[in-house]
C-alpha positions, 0 to 999 in steps of 0.5 A: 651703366646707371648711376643709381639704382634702387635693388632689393633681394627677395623671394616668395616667402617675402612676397606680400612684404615686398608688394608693400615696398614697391607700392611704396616706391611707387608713390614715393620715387620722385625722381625715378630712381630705377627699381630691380629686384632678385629673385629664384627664378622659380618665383617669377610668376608669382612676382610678375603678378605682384608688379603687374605694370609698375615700372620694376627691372626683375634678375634672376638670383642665378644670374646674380650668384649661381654657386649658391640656392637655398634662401637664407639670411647669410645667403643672401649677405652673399647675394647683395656683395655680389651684385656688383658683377652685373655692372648695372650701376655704379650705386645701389640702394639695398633694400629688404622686403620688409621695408617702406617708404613714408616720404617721397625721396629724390636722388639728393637723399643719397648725395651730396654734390655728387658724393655719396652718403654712407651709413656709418654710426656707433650704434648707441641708440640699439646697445642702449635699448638692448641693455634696458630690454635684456639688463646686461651688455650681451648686444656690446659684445656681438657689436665689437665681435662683428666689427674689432676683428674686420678693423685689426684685419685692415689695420684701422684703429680708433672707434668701432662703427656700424655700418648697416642701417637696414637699407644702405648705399652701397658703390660697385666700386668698394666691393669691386677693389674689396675682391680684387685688391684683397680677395683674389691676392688672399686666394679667398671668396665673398663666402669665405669672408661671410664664414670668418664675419657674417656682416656684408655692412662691416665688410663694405664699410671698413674696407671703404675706410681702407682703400680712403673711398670718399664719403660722407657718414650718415645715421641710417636712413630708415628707422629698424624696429628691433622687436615685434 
């Protein structure tokens, strides 16, 4: 098993998006860091002309999750928390299409002294911003809406934190102990916790909290630009 992986969730709708990214990566991976990507398998050849020779580790979306085909945002949520089951590493870095690198990155952007980064932030700079695009406290309420109920679930209290970042670091290890410790004793799926709470990162992230997985918080690591 790799330590560290970079992975992406893709498809052919996202296809020039990704051939971005993955340029990006290749003038960027300082270190190597492995790149896979997963895809329908109806969409490999269109990929395979994309990567041509670059160095990009290709799975199949019914390999990852064979319960569920139609491309969506809420199923691809499902996709990326059950990755973990093909123990290809111990740490991925997730990624959208719709992302770049502008700077070269090394292993140490995820690490420090052999702990991992987690993102983990109040949101303020997004619930401000929307406040002055929109003029009122709507985006306040769908922070605490995705976030209050998953903390009262584990029992945390305290302050209500954001967890996603676009791209995150994610340990096979937390979604691992989230199905096992709390899933399969409660008789519930990754989709049955999607269709109570549509948040991966929130999921992941208080359940970190929970189970006292050892991390340091960090601000997102790439900047997500809200509106057209």
């Amino acid at each position: 098993m790799k330590n560290l992986i970079l992975y992406c969730k893709s498809f052919r709708g996202d296809i020039d998006r990704f051939d971005v990214l993955l340029k990006s990566i290749v003038k960027h991976n300082k270190d190597n860091i492995p790149f896979y990507v997963s895809i329908p398998k109806k969409d490999e050849e269109g990929f395979a002309e994309r990567i041509g020779d670059a160095d990009v580790n290709i799975i199949f979306d019914e390999d990852v999750c064979s319960t569920v085909a139609e491309q969506s945002h809420f199923t691809q949520q499902l996709f990326k928390m059950e990755f973990y089951k093909l123990r290809i590493s111990r740490y991925f870095f997730l990624m959208d299409s719709d992302m770049y690198f502008i700077k070269d990155f090394h292993i140490t952007d995820f690490f420090c002294n052999d702990i991992p980064y987690m993102t983990m932030h109040e949101c303020k700079d997004f619930l401000e911003y929307s406040h002055l695009v929109y003029g009122d406290s709507r985006a306040i309420g769908w922070f605490n809406s995705e976030r209050i109920p998953i903390m009262e679930l584990f029992g945390r209290e305290g302050k209500a934190y954001d967890f996603s970042g676009s791209a995150n670091l994610y340990a096979s290890e937390v979604f691992e102990r989230l199905y096992s410790e709390y899933c399969e004793p409660n008789n519930l799926t990754f989709l049955d916790l999607l269709q109570q709470c549509a948040s991966e990162n929130t999921w992941y992230g208080e359940y970190a909290l929970a189970i006292g997985f050892k991390y340091f918080p960090c601000a997102p690591m790439f900047k997500t630009f809200h509106t057209k």
